[in-house]
C-alpha positions as CSV (number, residue, x, y, z in Angstrom):
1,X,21.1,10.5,3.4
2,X,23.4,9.2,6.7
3,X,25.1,12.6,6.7
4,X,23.6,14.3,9.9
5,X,22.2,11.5,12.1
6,X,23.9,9.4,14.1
7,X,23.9,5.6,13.7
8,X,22.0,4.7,16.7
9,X,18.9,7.6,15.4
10,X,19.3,6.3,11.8
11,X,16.4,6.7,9.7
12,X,16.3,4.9,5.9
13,X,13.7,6.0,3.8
14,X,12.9,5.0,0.4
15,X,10.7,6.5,-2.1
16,X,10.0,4.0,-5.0
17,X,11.8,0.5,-5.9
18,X,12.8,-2.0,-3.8
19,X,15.4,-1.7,-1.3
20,X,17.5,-4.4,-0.1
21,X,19.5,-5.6,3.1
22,X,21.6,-7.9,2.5
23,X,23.0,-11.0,4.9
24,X,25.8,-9.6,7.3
25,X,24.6,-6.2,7.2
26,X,23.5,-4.9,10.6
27,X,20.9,-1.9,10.5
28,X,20.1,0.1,13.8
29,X,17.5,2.5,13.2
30,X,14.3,2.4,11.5
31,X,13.1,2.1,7.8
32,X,10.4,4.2,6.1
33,X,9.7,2.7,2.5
34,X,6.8,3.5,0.0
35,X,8.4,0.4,-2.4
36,X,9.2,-2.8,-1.6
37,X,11.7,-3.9,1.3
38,X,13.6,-7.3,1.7
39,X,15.8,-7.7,4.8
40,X,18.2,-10.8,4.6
41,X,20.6,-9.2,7.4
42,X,20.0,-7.9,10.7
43,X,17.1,-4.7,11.9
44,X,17.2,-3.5,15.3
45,X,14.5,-1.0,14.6
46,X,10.8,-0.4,13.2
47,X,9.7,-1.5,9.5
48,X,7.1,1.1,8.3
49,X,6.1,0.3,5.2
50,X,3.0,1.2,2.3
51,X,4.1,-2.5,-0.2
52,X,5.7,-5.2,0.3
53,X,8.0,-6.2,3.4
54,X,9.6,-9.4,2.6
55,X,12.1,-11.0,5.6
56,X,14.2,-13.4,4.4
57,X,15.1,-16.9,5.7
58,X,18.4,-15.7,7.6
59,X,16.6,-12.5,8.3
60,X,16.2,-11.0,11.6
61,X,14.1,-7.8,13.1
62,X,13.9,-6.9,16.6
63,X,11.3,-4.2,16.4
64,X,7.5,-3.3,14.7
65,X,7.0,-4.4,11.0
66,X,4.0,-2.5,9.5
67,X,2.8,-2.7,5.5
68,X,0.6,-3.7,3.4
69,X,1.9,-7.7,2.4
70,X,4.3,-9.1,3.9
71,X,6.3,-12.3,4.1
72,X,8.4,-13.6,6.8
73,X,10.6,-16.7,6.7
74,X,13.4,-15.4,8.9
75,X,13.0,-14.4,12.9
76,X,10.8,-11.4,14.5
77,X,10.4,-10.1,18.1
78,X,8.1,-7.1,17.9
79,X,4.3,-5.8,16.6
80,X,3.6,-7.3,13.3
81,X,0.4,-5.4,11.7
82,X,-0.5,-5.8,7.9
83,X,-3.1,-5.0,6.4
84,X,-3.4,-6.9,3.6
85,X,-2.1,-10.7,3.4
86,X,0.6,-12.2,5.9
87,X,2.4,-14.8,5.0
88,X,4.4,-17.0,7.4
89,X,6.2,-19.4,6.0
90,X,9.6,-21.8,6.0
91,X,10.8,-21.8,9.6
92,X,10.0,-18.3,11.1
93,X,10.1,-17.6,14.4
94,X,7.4,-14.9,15.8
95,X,7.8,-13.4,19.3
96,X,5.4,-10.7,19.5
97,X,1.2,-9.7,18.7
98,X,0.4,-9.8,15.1
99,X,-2.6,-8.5,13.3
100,X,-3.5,-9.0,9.6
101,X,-6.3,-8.8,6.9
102,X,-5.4,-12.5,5.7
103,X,-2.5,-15.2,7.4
104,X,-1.3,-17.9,5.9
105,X,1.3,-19.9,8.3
106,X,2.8,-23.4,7.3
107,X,2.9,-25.7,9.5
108,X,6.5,-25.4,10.3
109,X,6.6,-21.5,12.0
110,X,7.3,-20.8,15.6
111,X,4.3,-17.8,16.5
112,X,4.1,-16.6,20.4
113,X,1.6,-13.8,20.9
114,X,-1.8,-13.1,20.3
115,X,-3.3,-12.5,16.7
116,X,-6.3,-11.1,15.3
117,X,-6.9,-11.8,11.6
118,X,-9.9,-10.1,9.5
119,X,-11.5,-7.0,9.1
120,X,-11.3,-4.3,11.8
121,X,-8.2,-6.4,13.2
122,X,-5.6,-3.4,13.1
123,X,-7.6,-2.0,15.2
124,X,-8.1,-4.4,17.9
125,X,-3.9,-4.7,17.9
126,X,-4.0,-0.9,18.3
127,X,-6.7,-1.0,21.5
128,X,-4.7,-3.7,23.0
129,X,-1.9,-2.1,22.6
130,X,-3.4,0.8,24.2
131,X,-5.0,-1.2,26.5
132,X,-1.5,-2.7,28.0
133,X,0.5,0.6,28.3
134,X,-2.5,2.0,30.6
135,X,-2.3,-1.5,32.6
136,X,1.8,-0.4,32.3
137,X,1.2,2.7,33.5
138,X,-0.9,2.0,36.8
């Protein structure tokens, strides 16, 4: 699966079950999974998922999570978009636009950026994104 890339173009792709990155581990690259994910560890790369994308409380992404569900406790700087239900929960840090079908956040997360929640929110987080590379690109 690792044989041809190298680490820093790493792509992990899964095509049923749940995969799992454990605390300590450090992935650079991004992850392509039709099961569930967890990430306890370290992701310097993109989450693109079609389940479940569950970030654990010493969990850390720096990059886009996409999926269906998801639920973070652990720390994010990128895109979050999911179309289903987003839960943020425990003490989760957020540093980047989310957009969800459903969000449920305690009262003890951290969230900087904007968020659109509901029907047709993907894709207002897809025109704003669009939106801010042309205002980039002037």
């Amino acid at each position: 699966m690792f044989s041809s890339k190298s680490k820093s173009d790493m792509e992990v792709s899964s095509s049923s079950g749940a995969s799992l990155i454990g605390a300590g581990t450090i992935i650079k690259g991004d992850i392509i999974s039709s099961g569930d994910i967890r990430i306890d560890g370290t992701l310097k790369g993109n989450i693109s998922g079609s389940a479940k994308v569950l970030i654990g409380a010493e969990g850390v992404v720096e990059g886009d999570i996409e999926g269906q569900q998801a639920d973070i406790l652990g720390k994010i700087t990128g895109k979050i978009i999911i179309k289903d239900l987003l839960n943020l929960r425990g003490k989760a840090v957020i540093k980047g636009d989310l957009a969800a079908g459903k969000l449920q956040v305690e009262p003890t997360v951290t969230f900087s950026g904007k968020c659109h929640v509901g029907e047709g929110s993907i894709a207002d987080v897809v025109e704003m994104h669009n939106e801010e590379e042309h205002a980039v690109a002037k």
